[in-house]
PQR file with spaces between the fields and no chain letter, atoms N, CA, C, O and H, PARSE charges and radii, in Angstrom:
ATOM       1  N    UNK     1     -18.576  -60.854  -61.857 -0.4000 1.5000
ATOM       2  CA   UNK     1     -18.475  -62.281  -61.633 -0.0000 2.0000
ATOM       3  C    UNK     1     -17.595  -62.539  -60.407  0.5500 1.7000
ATOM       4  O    UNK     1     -16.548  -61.964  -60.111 -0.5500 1.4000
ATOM       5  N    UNK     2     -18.263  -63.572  -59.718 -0.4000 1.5000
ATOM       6  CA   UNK     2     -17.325  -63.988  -58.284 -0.0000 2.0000
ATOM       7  C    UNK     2     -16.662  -64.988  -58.347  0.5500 1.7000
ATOM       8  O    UNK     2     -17.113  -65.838  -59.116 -0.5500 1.4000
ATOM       9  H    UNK     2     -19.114  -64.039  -59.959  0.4000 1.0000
ATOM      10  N    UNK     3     -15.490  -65.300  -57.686 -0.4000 1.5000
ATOM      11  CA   UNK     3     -14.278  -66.605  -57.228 -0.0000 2.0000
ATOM      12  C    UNK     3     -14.684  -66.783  -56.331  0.5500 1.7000
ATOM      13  O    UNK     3     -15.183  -65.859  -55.689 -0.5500 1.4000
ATOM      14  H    UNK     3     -15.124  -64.609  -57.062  0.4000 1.0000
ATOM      15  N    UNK     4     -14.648  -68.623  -55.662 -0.4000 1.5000
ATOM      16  CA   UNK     4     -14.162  -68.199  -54.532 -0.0000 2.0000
ATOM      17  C    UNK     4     -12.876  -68.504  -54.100  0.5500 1.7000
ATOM      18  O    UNK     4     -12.338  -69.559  -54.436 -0.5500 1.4000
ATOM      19  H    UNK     4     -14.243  -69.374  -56.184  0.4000 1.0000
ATOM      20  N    UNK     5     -12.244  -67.554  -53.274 -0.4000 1.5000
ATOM      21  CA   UNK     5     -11.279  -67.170  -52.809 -0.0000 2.0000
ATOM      22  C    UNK     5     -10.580  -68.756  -51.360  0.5500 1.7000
ATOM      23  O    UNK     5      -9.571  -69.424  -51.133 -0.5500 1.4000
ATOM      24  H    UNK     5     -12.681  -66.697  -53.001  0.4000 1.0000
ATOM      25  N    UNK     6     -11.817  -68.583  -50.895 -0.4000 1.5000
ATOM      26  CA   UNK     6     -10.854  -69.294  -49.786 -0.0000 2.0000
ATOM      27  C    UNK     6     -12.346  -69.837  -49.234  0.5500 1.7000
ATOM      28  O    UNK     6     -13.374  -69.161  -49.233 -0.5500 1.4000
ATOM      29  H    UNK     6     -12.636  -68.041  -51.080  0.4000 1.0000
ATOM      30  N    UNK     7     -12.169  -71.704  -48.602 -0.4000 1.5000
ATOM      31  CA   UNK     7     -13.236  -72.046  -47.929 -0.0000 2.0000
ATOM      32  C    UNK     7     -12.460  -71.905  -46.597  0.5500 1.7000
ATOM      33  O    UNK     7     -11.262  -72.065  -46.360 -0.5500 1.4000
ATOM      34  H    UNK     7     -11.333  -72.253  -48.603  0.4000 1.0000
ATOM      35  N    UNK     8     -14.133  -71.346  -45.301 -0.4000 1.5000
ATOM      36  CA   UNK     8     -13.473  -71.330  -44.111 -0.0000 2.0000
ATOM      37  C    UNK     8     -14.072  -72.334  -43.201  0.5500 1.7000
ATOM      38  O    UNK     8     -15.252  -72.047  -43.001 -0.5500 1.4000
ATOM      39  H    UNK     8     -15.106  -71.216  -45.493  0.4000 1.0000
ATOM      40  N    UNK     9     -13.762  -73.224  -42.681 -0.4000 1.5000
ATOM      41  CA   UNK     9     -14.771  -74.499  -41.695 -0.0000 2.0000
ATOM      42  C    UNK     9     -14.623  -73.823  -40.015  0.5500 1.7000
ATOM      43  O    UNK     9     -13.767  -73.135  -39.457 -0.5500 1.4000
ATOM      44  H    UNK     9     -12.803  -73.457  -42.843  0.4000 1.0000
ATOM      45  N    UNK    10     -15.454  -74.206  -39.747 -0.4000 1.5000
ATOM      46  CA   UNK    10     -15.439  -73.612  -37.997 -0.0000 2.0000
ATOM      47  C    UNK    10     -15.318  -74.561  -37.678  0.5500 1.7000
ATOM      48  O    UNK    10     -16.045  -75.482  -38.052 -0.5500 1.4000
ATOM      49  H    UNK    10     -16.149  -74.765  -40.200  0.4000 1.0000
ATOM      50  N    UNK    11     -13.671  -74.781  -36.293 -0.4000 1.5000
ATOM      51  CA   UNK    11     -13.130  -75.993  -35.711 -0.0000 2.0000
ATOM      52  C    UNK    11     -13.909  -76.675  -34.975  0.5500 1.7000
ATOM      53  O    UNK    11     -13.588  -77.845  -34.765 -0.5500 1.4000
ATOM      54  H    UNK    11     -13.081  -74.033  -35.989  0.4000 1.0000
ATOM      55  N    UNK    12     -15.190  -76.127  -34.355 -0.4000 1.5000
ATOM      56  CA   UNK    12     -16.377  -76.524  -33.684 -0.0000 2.0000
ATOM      57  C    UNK    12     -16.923  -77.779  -34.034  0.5500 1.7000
ATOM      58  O    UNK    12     -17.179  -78.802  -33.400 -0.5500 1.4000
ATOM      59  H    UNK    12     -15.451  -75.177  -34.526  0.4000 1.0000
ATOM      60  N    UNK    13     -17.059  -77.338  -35.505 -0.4000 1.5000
ATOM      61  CA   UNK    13     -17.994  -78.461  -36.650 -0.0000 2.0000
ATOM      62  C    UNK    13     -17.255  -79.265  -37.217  0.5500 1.7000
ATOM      63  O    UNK    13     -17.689  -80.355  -37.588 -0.5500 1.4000
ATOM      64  H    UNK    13     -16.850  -76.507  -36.020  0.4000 1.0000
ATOM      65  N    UNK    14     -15.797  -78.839  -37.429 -0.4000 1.5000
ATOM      66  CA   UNK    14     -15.361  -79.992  -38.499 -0.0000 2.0000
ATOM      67  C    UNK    14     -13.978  -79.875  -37.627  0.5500 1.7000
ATOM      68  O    UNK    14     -13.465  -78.973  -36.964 -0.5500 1.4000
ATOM      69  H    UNK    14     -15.444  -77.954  -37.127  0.4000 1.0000
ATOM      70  N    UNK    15     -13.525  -81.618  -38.045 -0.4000 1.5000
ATOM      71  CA   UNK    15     -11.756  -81.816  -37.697 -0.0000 2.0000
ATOM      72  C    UNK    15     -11.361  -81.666  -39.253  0.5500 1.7000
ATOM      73  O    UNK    15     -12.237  -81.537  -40.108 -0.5500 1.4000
ATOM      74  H    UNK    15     -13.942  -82.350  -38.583  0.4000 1.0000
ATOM      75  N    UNK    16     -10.044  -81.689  -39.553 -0.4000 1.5000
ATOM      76  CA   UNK    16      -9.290  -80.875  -40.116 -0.0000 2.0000
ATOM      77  C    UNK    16      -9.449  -81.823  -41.342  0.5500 1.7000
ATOM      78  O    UNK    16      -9.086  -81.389  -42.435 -0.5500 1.4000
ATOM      79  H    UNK    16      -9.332  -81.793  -38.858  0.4000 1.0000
ATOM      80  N    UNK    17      -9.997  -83.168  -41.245 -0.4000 1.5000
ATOM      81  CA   UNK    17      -9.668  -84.229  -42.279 -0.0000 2.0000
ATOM      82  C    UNK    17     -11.576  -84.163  -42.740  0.5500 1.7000
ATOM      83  O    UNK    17     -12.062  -84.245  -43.868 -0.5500 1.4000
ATOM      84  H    UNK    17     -10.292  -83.521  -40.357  0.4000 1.0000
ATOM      85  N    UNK    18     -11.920  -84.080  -42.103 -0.4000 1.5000
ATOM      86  CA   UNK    18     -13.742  -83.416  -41.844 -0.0000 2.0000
ATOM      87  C    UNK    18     -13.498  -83.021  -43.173  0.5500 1.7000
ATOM      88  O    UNK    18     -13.529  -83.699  -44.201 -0.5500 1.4000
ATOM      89  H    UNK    18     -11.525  -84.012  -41.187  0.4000 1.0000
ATOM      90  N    UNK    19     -13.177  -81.482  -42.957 -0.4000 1.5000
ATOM      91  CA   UNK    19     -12.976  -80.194  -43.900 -0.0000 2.0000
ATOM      92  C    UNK    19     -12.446  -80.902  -45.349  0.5500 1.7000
ATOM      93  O    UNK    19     -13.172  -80.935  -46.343 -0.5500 1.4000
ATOM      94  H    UNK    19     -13.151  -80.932  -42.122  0.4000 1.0000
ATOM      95  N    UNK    20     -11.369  -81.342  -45.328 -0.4000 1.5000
ATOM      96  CA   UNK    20     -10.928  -82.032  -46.582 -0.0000 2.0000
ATOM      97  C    UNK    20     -11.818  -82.739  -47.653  0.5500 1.7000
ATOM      98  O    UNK    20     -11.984  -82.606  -48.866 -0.5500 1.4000
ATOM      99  H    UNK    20     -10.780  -81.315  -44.521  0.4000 1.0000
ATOM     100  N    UNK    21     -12.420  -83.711  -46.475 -0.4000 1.5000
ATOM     101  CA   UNK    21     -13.293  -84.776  -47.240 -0.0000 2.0000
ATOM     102  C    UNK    21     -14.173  -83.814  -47.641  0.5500 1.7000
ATOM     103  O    UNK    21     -14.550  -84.050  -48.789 -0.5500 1.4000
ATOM     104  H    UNK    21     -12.285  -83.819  -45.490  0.4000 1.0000
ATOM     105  N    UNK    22     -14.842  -82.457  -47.003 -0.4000 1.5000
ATOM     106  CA   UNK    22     -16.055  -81.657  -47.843 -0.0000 2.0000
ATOM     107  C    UNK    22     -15.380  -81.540  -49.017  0.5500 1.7000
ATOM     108  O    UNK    22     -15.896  -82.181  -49.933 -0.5500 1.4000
ATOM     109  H    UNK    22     -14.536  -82.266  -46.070  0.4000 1.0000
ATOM     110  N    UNK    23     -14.515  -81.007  -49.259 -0.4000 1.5000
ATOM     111  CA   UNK    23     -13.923  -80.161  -50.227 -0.0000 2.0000
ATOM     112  C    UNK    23     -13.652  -80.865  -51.314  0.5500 1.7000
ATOM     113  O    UNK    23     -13.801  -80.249  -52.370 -0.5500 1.4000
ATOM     114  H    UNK    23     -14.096  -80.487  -48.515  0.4000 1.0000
ATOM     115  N    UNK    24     -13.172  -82.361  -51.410 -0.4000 1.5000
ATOM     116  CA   UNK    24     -12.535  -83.247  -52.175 -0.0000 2.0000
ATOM     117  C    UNK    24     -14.625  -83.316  -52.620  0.5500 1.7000
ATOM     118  O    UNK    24     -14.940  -83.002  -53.768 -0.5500 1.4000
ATOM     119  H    UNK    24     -13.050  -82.861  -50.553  0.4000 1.0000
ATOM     120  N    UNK    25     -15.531  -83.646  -51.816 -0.4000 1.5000
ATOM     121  CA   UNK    25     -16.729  -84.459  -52.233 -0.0000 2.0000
ATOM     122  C    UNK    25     -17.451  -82.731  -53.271  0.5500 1.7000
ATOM     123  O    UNK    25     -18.493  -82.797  -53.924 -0.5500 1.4000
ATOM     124  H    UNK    25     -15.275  -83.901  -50.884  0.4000 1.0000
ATOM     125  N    UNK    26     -16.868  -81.815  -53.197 -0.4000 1.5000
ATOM     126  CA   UNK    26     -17.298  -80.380  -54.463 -0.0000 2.0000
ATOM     127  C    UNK    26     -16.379  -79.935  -54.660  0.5500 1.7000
ATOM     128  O    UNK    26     -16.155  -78.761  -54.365 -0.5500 1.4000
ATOM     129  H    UNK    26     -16.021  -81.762  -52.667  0.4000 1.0000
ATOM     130  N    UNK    27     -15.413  -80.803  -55.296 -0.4000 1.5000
ATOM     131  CA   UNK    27     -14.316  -80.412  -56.032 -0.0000 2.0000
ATOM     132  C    UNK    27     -13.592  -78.625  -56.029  0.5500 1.7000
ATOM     133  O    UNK    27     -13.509  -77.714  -56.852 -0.5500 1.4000
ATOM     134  H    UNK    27     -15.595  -81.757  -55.536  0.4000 1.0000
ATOM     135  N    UNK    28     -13.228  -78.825  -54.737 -0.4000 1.5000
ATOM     136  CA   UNK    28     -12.359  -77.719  -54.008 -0.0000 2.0000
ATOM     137  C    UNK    28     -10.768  -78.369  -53.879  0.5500 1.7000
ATOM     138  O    UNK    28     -10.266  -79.492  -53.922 -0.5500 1.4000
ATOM     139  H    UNK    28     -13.296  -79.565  -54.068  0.4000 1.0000
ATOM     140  N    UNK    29     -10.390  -77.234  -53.732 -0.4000 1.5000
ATOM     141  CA   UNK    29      -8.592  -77.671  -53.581 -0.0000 2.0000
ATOM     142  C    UNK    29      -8.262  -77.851  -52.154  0.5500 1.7000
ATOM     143  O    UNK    29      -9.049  -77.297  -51.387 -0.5500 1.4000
ATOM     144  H    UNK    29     -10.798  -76.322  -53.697  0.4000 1.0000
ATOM     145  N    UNK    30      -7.154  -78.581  -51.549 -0.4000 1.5000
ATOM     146  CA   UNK    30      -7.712  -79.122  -49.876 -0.0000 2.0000
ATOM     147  C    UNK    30      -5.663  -78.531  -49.932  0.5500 1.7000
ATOM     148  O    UNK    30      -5.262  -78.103  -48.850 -0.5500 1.4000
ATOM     149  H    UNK    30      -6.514  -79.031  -52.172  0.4000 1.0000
ATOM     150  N    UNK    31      -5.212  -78.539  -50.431 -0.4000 1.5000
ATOM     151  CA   UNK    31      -3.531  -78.635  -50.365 -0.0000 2.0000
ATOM     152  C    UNK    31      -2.367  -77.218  -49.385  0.5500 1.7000
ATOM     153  O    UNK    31      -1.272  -77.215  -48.823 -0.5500 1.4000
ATOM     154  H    UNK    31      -5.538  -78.887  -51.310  0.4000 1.0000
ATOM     155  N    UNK    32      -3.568  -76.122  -49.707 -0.4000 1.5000
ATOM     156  CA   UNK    32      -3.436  -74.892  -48.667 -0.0000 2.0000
ATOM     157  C    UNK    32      -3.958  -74.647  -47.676  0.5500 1.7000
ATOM     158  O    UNK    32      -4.788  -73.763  -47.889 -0.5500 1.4000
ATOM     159  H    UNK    32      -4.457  -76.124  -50.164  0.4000 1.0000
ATOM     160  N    UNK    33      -3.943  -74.987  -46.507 -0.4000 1.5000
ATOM     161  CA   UNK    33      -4.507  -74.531  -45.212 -0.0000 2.0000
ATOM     162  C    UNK    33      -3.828  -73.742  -44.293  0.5500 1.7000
ATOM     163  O    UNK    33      -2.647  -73.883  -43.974 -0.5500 1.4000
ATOM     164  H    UNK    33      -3.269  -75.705  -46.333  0.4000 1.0000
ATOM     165  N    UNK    34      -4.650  -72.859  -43.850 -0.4000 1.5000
ATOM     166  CA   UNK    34      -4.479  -72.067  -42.506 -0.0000 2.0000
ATOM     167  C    UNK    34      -5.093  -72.371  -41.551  0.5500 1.7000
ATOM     168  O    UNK    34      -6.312  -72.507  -41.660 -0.5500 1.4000
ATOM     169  H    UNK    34      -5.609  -72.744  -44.109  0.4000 1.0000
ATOM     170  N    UNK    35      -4.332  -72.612  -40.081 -0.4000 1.5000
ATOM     171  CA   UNK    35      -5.432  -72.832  -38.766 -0.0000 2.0000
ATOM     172  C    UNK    35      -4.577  -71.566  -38.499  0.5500 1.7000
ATOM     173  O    UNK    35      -3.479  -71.018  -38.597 -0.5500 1.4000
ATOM     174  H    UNK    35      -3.342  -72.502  -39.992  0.4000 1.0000
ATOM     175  N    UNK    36      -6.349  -71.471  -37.941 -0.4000 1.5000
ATOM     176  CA   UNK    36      -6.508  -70.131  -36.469 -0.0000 2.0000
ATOM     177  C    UNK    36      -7.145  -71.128  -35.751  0.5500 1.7000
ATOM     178  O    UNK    36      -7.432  -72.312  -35.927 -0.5500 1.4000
ATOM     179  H    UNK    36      -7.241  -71.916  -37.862  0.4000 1.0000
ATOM     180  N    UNK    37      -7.341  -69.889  -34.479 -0.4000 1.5000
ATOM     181  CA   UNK    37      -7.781  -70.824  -33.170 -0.0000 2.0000
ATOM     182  C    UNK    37      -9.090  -71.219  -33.490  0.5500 1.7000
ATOM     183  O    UNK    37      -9.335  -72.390  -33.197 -0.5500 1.4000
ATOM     184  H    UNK    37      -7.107  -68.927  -34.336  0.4000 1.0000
ATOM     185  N    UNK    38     -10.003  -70.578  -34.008 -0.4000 1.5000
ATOM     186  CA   UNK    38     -11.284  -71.548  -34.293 -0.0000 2.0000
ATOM     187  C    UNK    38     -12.006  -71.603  -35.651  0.5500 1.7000
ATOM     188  O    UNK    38     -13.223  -71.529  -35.822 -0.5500 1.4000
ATOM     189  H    UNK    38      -9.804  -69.627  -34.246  0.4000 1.0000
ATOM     190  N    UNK    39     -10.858  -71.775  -36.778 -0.4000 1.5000
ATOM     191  CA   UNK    39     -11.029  -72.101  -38.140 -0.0000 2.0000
ATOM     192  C    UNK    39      -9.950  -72.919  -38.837  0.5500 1.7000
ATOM     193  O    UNK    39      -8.955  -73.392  -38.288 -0.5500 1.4000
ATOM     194  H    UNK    39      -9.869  -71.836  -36.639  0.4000 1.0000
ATOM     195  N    UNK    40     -10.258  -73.014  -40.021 -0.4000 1.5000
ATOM     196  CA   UNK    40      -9.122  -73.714  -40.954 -0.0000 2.0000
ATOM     197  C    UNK    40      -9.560  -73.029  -42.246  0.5500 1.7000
ATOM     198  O    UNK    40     -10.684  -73.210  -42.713 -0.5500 1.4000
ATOM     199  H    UNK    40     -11.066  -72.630  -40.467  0.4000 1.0000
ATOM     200  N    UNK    41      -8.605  -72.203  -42.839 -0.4000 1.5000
ATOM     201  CA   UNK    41      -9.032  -72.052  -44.292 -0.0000 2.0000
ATOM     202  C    UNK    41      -8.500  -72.437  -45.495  0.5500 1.7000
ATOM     203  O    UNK    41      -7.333  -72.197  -45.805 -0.5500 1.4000
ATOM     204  H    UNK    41      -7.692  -72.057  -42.459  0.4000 1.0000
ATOM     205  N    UNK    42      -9.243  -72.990  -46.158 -0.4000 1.5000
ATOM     206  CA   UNK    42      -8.545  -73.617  -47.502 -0.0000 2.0000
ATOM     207  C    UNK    42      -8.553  -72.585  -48.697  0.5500 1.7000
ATOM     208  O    UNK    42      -9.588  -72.364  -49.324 -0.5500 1.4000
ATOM     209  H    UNK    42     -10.191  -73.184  -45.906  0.4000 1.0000
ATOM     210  N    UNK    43      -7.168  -71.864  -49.031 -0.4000 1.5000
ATOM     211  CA   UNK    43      -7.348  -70.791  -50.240 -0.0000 2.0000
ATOM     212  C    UNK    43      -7.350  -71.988  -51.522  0.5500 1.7000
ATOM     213  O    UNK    43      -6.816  -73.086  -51.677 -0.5500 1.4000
ATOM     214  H    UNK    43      -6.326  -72.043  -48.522  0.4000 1.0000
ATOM     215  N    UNK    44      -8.389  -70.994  -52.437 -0.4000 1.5000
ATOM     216  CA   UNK    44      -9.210  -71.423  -53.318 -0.0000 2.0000
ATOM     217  C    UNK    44      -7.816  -71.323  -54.629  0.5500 1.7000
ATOM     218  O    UNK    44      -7.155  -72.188  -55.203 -0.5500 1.4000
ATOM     219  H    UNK    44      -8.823  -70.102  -52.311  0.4000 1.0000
ATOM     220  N    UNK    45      -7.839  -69.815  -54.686 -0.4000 1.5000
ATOM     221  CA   UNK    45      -7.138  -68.549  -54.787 -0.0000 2.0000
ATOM     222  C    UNK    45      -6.065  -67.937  -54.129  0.5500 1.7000
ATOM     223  O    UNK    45      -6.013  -67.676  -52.927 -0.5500 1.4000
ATOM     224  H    UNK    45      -8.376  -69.112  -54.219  0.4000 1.0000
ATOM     225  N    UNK    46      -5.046  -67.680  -55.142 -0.4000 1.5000
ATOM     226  CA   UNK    46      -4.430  -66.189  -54.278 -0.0000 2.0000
ATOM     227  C    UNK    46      -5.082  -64.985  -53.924  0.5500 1.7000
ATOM     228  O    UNK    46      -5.793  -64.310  -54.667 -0.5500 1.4000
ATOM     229  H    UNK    46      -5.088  -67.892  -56.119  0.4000 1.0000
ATOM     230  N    UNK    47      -4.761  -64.730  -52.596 -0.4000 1.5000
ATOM     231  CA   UNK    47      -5.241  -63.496  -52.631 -0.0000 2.0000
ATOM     232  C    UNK    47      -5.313  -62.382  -53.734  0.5500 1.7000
ATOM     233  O    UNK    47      -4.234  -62.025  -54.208 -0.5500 1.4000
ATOM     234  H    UNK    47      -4.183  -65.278  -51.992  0.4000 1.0000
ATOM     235  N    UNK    48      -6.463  -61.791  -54.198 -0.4000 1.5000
ATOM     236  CA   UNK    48      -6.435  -60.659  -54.763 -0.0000 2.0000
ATOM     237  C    UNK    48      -5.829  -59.110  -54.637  0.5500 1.7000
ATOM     238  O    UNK    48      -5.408  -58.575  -53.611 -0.5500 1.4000
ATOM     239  H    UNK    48      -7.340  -62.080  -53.813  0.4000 1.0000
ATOM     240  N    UNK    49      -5.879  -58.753  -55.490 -0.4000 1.5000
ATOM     241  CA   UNK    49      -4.907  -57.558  -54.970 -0.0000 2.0000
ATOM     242  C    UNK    49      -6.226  -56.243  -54.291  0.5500 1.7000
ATOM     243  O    UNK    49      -7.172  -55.814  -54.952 -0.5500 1.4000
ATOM     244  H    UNK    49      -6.221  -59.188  -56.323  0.4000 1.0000
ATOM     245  N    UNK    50      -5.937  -55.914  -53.060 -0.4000 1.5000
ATOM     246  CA   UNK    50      -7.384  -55.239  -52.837 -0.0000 2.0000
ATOM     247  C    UNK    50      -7.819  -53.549  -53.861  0.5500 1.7000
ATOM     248  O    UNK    50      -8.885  -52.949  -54.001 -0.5500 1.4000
ATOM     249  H    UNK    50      -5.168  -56.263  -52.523  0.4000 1.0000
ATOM     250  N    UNK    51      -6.713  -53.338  -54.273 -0.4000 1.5000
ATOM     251  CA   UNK    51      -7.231  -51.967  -55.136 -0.0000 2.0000
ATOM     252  C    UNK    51      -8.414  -52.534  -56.402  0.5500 1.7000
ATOM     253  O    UNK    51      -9.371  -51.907  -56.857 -0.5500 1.4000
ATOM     254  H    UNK    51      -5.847  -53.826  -54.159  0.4000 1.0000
ATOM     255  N    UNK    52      -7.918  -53.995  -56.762 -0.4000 1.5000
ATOM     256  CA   UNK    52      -8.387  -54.833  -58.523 -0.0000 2.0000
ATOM     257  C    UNK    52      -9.761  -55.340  -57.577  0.5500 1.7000
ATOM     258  O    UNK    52     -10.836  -55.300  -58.175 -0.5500 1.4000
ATOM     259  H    UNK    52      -7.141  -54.504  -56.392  0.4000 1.0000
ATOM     260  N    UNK    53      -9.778  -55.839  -56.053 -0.4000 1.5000
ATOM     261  CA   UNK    53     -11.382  -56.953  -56.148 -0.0000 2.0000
ATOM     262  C    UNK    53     -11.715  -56.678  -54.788  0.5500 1.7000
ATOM     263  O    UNK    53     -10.916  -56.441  -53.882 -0.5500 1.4000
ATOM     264  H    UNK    53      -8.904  -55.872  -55.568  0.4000 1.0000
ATOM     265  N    UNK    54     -12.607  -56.713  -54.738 -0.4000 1.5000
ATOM     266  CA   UNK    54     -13.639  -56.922  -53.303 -0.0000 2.0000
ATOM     267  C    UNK    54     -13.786  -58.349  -53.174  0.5500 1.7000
ATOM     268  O    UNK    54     -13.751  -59.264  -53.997 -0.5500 1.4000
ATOM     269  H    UNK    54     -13.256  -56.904  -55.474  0.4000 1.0000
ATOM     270  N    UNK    55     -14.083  -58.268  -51.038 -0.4000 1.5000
ATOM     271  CA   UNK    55     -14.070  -59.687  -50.965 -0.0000 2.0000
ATOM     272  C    UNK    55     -15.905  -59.362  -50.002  0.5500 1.7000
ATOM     273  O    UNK    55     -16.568  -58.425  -49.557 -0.5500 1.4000
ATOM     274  H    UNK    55     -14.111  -57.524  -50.370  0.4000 1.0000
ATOM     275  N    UNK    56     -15.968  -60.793  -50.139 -0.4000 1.5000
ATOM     276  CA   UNK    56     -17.401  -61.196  -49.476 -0.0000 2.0000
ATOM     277  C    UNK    56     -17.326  -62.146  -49.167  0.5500 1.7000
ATOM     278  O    UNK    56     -16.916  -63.016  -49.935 -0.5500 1.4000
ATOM     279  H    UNK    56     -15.429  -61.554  -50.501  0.4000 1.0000
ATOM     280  N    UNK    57     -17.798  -62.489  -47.513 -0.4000 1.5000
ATOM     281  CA   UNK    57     -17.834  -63.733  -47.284 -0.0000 2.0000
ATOM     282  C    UNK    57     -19.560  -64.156  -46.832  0.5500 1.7000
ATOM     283  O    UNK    57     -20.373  -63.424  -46.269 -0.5500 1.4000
ATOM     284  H    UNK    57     -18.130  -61.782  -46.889  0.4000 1.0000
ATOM     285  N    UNK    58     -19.706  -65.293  -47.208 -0.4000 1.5000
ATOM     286  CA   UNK    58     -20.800  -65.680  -47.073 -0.0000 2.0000
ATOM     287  C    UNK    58     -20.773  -67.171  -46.630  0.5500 1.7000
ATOM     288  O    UNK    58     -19.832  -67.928  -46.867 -0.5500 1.4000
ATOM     289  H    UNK    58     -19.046  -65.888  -47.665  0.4000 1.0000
ATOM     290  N    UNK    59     -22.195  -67.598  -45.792 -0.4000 1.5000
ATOM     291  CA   UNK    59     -22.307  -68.894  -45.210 -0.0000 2.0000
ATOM     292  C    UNK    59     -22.978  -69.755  -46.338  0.5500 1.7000
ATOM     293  O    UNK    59     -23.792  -69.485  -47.221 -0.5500 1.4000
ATOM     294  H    UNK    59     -22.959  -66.983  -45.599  0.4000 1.0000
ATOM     295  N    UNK    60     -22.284  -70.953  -45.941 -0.4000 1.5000
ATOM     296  CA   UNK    60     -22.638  -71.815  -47.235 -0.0000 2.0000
ATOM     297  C    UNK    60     -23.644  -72.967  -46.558  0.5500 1.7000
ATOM     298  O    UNK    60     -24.802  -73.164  -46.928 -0.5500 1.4000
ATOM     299  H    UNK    60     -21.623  -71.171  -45.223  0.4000 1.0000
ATOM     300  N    UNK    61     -23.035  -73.601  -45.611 -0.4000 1.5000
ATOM     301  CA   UNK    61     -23.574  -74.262  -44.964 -0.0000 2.0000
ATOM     302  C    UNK    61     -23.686  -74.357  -43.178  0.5500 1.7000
ATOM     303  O    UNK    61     -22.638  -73.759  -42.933 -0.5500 1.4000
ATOM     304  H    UNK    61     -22.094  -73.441  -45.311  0.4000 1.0000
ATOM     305  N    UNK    62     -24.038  -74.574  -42.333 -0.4000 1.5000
ATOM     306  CA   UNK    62     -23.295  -75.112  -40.881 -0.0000 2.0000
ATOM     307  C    UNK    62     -21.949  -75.092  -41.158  0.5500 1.7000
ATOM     308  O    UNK    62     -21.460  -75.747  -42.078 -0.5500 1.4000
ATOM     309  H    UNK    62     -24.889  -75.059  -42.532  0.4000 1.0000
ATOM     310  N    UNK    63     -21.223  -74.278  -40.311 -0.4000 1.5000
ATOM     311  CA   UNK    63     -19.901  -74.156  -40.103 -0.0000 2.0000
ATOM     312  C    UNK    63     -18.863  -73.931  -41.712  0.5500 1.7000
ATOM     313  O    UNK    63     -17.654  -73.725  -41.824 -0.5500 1.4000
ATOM     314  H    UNK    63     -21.620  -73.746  -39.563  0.4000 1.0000
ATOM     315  N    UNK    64     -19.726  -74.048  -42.563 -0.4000 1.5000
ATOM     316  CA   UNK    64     -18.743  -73.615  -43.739 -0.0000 2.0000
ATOM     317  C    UNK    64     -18.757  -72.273  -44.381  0.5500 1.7000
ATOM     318  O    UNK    64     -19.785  -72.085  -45.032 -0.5500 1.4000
ATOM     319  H    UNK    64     -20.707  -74.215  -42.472  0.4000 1.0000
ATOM     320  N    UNK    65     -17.906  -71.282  -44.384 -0.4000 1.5000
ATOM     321  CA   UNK    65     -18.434  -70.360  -45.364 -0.0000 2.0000
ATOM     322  C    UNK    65     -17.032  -70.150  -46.584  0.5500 1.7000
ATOM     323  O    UNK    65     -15.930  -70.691  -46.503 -0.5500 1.4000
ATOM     324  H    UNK    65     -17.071  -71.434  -43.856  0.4000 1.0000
ATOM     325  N    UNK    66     -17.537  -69.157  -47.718 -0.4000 1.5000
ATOM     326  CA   UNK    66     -16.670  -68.744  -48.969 -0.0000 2.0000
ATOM     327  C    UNK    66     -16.572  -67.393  -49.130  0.5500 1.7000
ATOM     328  O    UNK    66     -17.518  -66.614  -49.243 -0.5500 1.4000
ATOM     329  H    UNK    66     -18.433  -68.717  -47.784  0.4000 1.0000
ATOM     330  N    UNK    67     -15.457  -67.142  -49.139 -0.4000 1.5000
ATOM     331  CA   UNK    67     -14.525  -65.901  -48.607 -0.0000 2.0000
ATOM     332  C    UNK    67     -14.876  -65.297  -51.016  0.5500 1.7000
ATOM     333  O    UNK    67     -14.293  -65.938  -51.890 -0.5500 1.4000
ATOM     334  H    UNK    67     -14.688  -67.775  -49.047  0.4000 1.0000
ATOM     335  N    UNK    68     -15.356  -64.703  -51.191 -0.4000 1.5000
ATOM     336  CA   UNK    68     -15.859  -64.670  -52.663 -0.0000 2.0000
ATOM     337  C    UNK    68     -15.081  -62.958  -53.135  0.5500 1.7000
ATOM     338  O    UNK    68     -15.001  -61.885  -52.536 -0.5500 1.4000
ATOM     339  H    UNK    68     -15.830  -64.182  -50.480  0.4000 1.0000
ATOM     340  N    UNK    69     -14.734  -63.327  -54.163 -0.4000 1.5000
ATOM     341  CA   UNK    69     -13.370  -62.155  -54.552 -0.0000 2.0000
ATOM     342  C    UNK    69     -13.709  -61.771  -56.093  0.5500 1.7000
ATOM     343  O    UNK    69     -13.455  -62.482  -57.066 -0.5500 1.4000
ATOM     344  H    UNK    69     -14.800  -64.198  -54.649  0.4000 1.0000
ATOM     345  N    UNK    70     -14.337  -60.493  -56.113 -0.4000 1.5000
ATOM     346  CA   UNK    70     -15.015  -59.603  -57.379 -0.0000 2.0000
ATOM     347  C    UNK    70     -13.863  -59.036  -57.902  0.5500 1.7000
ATOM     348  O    UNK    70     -12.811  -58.622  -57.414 -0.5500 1.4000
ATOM     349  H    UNK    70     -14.543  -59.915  -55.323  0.4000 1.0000
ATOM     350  N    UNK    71     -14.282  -59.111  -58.908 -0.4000 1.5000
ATOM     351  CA   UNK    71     -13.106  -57.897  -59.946 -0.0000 2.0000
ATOM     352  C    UNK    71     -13.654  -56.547  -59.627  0.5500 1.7000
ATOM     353  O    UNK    71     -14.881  -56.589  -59.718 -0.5500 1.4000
ATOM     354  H    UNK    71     -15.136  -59.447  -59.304  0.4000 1.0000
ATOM     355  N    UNK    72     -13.255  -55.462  -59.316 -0.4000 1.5000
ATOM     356  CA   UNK    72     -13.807  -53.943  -59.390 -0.0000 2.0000
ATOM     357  C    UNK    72     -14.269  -53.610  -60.417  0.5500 1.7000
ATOM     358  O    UNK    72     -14.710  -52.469  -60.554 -0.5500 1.4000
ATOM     359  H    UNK    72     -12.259  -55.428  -59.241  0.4000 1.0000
């Protein structure tokens, strides 16, 4: 079974309040962010511990993807 871990928006596509409003409209958590130079990520999750889960990221939409964190 998968989490997801962390949403990532590409700064291209979305401003930072953009990203929020996705997240608030599919009940995602908006309160943790990271900017890099051409993202923002909202952890879902704490990081997992990498020996316990694998991560996968996958595209969700245009400029959004979910960083998805397996149990081993």
């Amino acid at each position: 079974m998968s989490e997801t871990q962390s949403v990532i928006f590409d700064k291209d596509l979305f401003t930072k309040n953009q990203a929020i409003k996705w997240l608030e409209r599919n009940n995602l958590k908006h309160s943790k962010v990271d900017e890099k130079e051409n993202t923002w990520r909202f952890r879902q999750l704490p990081v997992g511990d990498k020996k316990k889960h694998r991560f996968r990221t996958i595209l969700v939409s245009p400029g959004v993807q979910f960083v998805l964190q397996f149990k081993k």
